[in-house]
N, C-alpha and C positions, 0 to 999 in steps of 0.2 A: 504493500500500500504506500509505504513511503516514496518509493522509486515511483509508482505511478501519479503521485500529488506533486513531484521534483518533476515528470514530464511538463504536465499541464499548468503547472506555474513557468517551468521554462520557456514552452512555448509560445507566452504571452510575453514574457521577457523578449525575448528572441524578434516577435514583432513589433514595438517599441524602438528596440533599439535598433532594428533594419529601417525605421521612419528616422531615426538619428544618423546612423550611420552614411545615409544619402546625402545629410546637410555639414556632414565632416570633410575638412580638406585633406583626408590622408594622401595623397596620389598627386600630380602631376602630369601633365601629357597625353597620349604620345607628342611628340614634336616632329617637326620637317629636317631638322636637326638639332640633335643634343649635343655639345661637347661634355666629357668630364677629364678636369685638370688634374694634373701633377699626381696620380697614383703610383703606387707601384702595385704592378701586373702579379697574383697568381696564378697561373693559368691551369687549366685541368689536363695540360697535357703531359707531366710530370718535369717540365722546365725551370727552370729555379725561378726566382722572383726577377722581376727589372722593374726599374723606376729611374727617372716620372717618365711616365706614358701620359699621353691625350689622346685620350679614343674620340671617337668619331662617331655617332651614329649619325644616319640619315634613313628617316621612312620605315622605322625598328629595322636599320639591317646595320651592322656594323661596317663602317664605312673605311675605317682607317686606325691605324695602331700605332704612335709615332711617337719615337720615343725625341724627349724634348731637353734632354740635360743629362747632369752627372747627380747622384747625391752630396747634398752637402753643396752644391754649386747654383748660384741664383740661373733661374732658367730666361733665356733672352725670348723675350716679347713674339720676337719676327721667325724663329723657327715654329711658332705652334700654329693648329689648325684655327683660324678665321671665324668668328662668330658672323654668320647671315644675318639678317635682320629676319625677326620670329624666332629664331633659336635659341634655346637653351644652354646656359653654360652653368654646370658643374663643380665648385671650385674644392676637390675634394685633395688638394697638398697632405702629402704626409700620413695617409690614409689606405689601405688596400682594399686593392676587387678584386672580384673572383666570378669566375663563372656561376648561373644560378645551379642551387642541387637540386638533385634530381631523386627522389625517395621513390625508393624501386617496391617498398611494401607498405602503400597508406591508405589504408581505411578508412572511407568517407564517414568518421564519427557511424553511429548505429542508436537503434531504439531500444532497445537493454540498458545503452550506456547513459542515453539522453543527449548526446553527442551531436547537435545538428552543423550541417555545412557551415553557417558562418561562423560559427565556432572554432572549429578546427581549420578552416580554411585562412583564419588570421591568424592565429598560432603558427602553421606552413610556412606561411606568407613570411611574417616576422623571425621567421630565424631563417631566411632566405632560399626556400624552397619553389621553385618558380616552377616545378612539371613534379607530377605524380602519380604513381602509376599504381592504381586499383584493382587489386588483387579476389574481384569479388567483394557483394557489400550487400544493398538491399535492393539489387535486380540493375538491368544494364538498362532500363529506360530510364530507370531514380538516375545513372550516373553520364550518359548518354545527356540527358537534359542539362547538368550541369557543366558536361564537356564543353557542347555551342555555348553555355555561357560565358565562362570563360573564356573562348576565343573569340566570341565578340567585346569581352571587357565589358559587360555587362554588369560582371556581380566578381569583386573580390576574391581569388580563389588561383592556384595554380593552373599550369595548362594540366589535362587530366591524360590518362592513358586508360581506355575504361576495358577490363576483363572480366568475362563472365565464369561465374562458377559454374562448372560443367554438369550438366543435366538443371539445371536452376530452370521454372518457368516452363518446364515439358511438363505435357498432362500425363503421358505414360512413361513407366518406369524405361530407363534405357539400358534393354536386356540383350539387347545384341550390338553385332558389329555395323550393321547398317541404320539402327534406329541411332547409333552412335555417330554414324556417316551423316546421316539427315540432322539430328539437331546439333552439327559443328556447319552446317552447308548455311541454316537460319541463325545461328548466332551471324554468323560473318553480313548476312543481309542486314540485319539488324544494325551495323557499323560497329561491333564490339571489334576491336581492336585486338584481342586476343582472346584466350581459354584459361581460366586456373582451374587446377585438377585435384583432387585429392585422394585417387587410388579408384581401380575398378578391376573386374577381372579382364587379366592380360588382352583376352581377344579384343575387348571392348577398348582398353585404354591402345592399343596399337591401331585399331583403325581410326580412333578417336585423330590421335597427336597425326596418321598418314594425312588426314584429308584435310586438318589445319593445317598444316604447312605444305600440301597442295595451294590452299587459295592462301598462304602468305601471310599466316597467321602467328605471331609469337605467344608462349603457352609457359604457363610455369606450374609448377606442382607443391604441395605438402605434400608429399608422401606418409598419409596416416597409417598407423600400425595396424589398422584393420585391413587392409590391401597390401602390407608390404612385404609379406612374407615370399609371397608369388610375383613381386610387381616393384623393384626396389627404383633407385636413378639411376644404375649404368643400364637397367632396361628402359627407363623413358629416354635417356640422352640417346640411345641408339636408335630408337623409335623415331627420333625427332622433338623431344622436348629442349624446349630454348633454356628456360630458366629452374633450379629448384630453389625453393623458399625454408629456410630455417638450415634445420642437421638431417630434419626425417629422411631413412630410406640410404643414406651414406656411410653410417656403421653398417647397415646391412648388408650393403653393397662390399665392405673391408670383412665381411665372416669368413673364419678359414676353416675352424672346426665346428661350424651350425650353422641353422639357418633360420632361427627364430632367434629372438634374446631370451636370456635366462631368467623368466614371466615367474613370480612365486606363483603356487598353483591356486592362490587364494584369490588371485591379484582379478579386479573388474573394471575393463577400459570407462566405464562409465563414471568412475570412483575417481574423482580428478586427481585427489590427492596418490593414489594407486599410479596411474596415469604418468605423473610428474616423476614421480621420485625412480618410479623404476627405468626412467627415460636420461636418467639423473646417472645411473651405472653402466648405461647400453655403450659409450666409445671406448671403455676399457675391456670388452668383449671383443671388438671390431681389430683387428690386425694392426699389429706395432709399427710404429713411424719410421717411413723408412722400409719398411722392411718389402719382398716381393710382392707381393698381392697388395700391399698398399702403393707402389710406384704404379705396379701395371692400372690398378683403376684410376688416378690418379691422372696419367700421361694418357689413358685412352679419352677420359671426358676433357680433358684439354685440346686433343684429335679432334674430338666432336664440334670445337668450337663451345661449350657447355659454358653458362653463366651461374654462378654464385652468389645468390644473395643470404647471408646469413644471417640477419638482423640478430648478433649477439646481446644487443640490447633488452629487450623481449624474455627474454628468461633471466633476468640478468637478477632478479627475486628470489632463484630459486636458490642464487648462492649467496645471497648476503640478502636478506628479506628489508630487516632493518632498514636499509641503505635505500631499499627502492619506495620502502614505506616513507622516509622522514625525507625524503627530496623535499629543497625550499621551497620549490615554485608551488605546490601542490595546494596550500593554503589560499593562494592570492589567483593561481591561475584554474584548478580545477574545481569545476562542477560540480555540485552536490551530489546530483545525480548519477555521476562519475565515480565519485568517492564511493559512493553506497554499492555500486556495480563492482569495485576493489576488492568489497570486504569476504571476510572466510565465508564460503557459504557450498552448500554440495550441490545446489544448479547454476551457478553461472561460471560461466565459461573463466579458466585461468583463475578463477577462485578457491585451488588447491590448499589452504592454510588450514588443514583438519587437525595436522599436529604437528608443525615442520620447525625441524630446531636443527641441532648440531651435526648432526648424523646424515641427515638430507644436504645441508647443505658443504660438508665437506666433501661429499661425493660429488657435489655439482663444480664445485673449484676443480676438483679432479680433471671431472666432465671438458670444461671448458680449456684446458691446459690441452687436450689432445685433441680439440676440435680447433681450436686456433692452431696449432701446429698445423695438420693438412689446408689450413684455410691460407696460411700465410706461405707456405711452399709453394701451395697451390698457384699464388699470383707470383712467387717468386719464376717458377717454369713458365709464366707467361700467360696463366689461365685466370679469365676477367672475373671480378670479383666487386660486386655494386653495394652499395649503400641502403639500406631499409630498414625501416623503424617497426611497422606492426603495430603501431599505437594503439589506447584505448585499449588495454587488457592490461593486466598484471602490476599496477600503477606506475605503466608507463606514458606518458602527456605528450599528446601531440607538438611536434617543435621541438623540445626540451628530449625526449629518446632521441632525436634525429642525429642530433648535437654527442648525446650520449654515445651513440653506436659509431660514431666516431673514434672515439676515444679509447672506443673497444677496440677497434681496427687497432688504432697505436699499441696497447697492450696485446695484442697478437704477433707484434712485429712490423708492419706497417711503416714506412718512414711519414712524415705528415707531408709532405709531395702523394706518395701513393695516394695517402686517406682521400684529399684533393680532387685524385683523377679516380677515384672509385667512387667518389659522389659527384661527379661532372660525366666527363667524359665517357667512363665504363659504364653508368647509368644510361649514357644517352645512346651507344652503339648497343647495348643489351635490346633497347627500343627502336633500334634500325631507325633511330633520328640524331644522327651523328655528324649529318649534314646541314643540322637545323640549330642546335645546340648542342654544351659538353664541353666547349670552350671558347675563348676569347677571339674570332680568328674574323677575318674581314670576310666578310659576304654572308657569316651565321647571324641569327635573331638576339635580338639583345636583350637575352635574358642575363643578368648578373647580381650580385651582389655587393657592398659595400660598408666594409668596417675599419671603426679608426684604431683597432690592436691586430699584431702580426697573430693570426690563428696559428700559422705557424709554431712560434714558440710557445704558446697557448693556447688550444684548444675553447680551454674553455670562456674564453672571448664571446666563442657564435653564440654563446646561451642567453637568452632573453633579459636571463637576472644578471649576466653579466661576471668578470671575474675578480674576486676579492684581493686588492693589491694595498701594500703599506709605503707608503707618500716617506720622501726625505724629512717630512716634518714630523711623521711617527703618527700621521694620519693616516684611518683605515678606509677605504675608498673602494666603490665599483667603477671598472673599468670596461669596457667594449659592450655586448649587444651589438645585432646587426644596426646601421645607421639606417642604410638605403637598402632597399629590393627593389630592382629592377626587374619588368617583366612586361614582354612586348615593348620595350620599348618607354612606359608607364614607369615612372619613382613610385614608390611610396612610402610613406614612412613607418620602419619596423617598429620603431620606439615605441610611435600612434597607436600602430594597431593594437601591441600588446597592451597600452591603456586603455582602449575597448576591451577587449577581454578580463580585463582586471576589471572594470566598472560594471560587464555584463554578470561574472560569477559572485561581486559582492550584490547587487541590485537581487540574485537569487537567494542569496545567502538571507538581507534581510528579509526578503519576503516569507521565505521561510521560518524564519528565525533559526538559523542552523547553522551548526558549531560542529567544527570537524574536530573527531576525537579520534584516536587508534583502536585500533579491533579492543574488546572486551574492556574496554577501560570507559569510567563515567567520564561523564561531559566537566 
């Protein structure tokens, strides 16, 4: 009941502040030409930095990349690019940009969570996420419709990449290989832009992945444990699957002596907490690092061209609970209805906390030590490796995981150039729009970003709240937050928006009257 009175107050929230939000100057543009001054360039193509650059846009296309000085050396007037009359100039000295990212696993917010588009889609927005690509949500017309929004700049929001959950919106069960043929022939008419999978039998999931990437479809998977016994990813990567989502289906694919995990026999996939923890021991089953069966799978799905998004972010509860419960932003940026959707409970999804202490979660530190191992080899041999958050489950916050799974990359091994071009670049060739976006490059769309701290040495800069630094005067001080997003061509201010969403969750909070407390503890 609570989560259903958190909807229907949200909702009225939510249109209130879409009448506010229209009379807000968040944005700027597009313009016939924008210049912006004196940066220094990250680029997503794993090239080191340069500065100062003056970019160029004209007509959202990037016009020109020129570099205008030395550091440290006044830059002369007469070498930089010409302000037109109607254009826009930039003065962004001493500041760096970077290609827009690109979240390869974002859930358009959901109705369990209370989670609606303009919500999360300023959260996106504001830590600089300019395309995202919808891994399945609540049906490909709900996400189809916001697509055209977006690329008319209509409403707020990344450019979108919309995928259908497979069999989603069929009246009859899809029992064979041709009823499989047929609703991958109607997704594609429909303008879904790809397929998410989550396991079927073999015959079904091969002719499924054959006939989408007949009509040109890119396809990613969960591989859930209830198909993956018979159905793991070196059989979808051989089949033709583009992308897999998480770990699922990759210890399975590294078994030398089995072919199921070591399931206690008491164990019920239904049982979240079951679920979690036993998923928690499965890559120390899976074939040692290094060793032959783990090279040969390994080198084969890099053969394949195979994409990795492992949004280590996402589970990132299971080894430190604590850490993902008391994140700062959680207070100020989420949802009531969000938080209540967090909490332990044995039907919602990712709400595993039936009893999870020391034990669970040393085995998941384990877990992730040998799944970062093949993640980080994996891009070290050359095999692409994307950026995705999965927000909205597990109390991970749209924006704020994004930022996070970043940093995961670093702690896998990662240099921050990689982390970079696996949220630019590798994101935008994973979506066969590598020509459009992914990097700074003259004749691509000027999607980018802009912040006044080197991400670089810090990370955590992109986070909305910023990163906690101490002043020569022994003052303690936030630093960075994105400044600017740029997208189409369009500024907007990240600051902004995330003041909207701090003003939309308290305007919930009092109408509620509602105090966020930790699992089992009073208010």
């Amino acid at each position: 009941m609570i989560i259903k009175r958190c909807h229907l107050a949200l909702l009225l929230t939510l249109i209130l502040f879409s009448k506010a939000f229209s009379q807000e100057n968040l944005s700027e543009g597009p313009f016939e030409q924008l210049i912006i001054r004196g940066v220094t360039l990250i680029n997503g193509n794993g090239a080191p930095p340069l500065g100062p650059v003056d970019i160029e846009v004209v007509n959202n296309r990037i016009k020109s990349i020129k570099v205008v000085g030395y550091p440290g050396v006044e830059i002369k007037t007469s070498d930089r690019p010409q302000l037109k009359a109607g254009g826009k100039e930039l003065n962004c000295e001493g500041m760096y940009l970077l290609p827009g990212f690109v979240d390869m696993h974002g859930h358009i917010g959901g109705i369990a969570q209370g989670a609606e588009p303009e919500y999360v889609f300023r959260l996106w927005m504001a830590h600089g996420i300019t395309t995202v690509r919808e891994p399945s949500g609540r049906g490909i017309d709900f996400a189809l419709d916001l697509k055209r929004k977006s690329a008319k700049n209509e409403i707020i929001a990344p450019r979108i990449m919309a995928y259908t959950g497979f069999g989603q919106d069929s009246d009859d069960p899809i029992n064979t290989p041709e009823k499989a043929r047929e609703w991958v022939r109607k997704n594609a008419q429909k303008g879904a832009d790809g397929v998410k999978f989550f396991g079927a039998e073999p015959a079904i999931m091969a002719a499924a992945l054959d006939e989408n990437k007949k009509l040109g479809l890119r396809s990613a998977c969960h591989h859930a444990q209830l198909s993956v016994a018979r159905w793991n990813v070196i059989n979808s990567a051989r089949a033709g699957l583009t992308s897999m989502e998480h770990w699922y289906g990759l210890p399975e694919a590294l078994f030398e002596d089995r072919t199921v995990q070591n399931y206690p026999l008491d164990y019920n996939y239904n049982n979240e907490q079951d679920r979690f923890e036993e998923a928690g021991k499965l890559w120390k089953q899976a074939a040692k690092p290094y060793s032959d069966h783990w090279n040969k799978v390994m080198d084969e799905l890099i053969a394949l061209d195979f994409t990795l998004d492992p949004t280590f972010n996402i589970y990132e509860a299971s080894r430190d609970l604590q850490r993902a419960r008391r994140a700062e932003w959680h207070e100020i940026y989420t949802l009531p209805s969000l938080w209540d959707f967090y909490q332990p409970s044995k039907v919602s999804h990712g709400s595993y906390w039936h009893y999870w202490g020391t034990e669970q979660e040393v085995a998941w530190k384990k877990n992730y030590q040998l799944w970062m191992t093949f993640v980080n080899e994996y891009k070290n041999r050359g095999g692409r490796v994307t950026t995705g958050s999965d927000s909205g489950f597990i109390f991970q916050l749209y924006g704020f995981a994004y930022i996070r799974e970043m940093e995961l990359l670093r702690e896998a091994g990662f240099h921050p150039l990689e982390i970079i071009k696996s949220a630019t670049l590798n994101g935008a060739e994973a979506l066969g729009m590598q020509d459009e976006i992914g990097s700074v490059t003259e004749g691509k769309l000027a999607d980018l970003v802009i912040v006044e701290e080197n991400p670089l040495e810090n990370l955590k800069v992109l986070y909305g709240t910023g990163a906690i630094k101490l002043t020569d005067n022994n003052e303690v001080v936030r630093v960075g937050g994105v400044k600017y997003t740029i997208k189409d061509g369009i500024i907007y201010d990240a600051k902004g928006l995330l003041r909207e969403v701090k003003e939309m969750v308290q305007a919930e909070k009092d109408k509620l009257n509602y105090q966020f407390k930790q699992p089992g503890m009073k208010p």
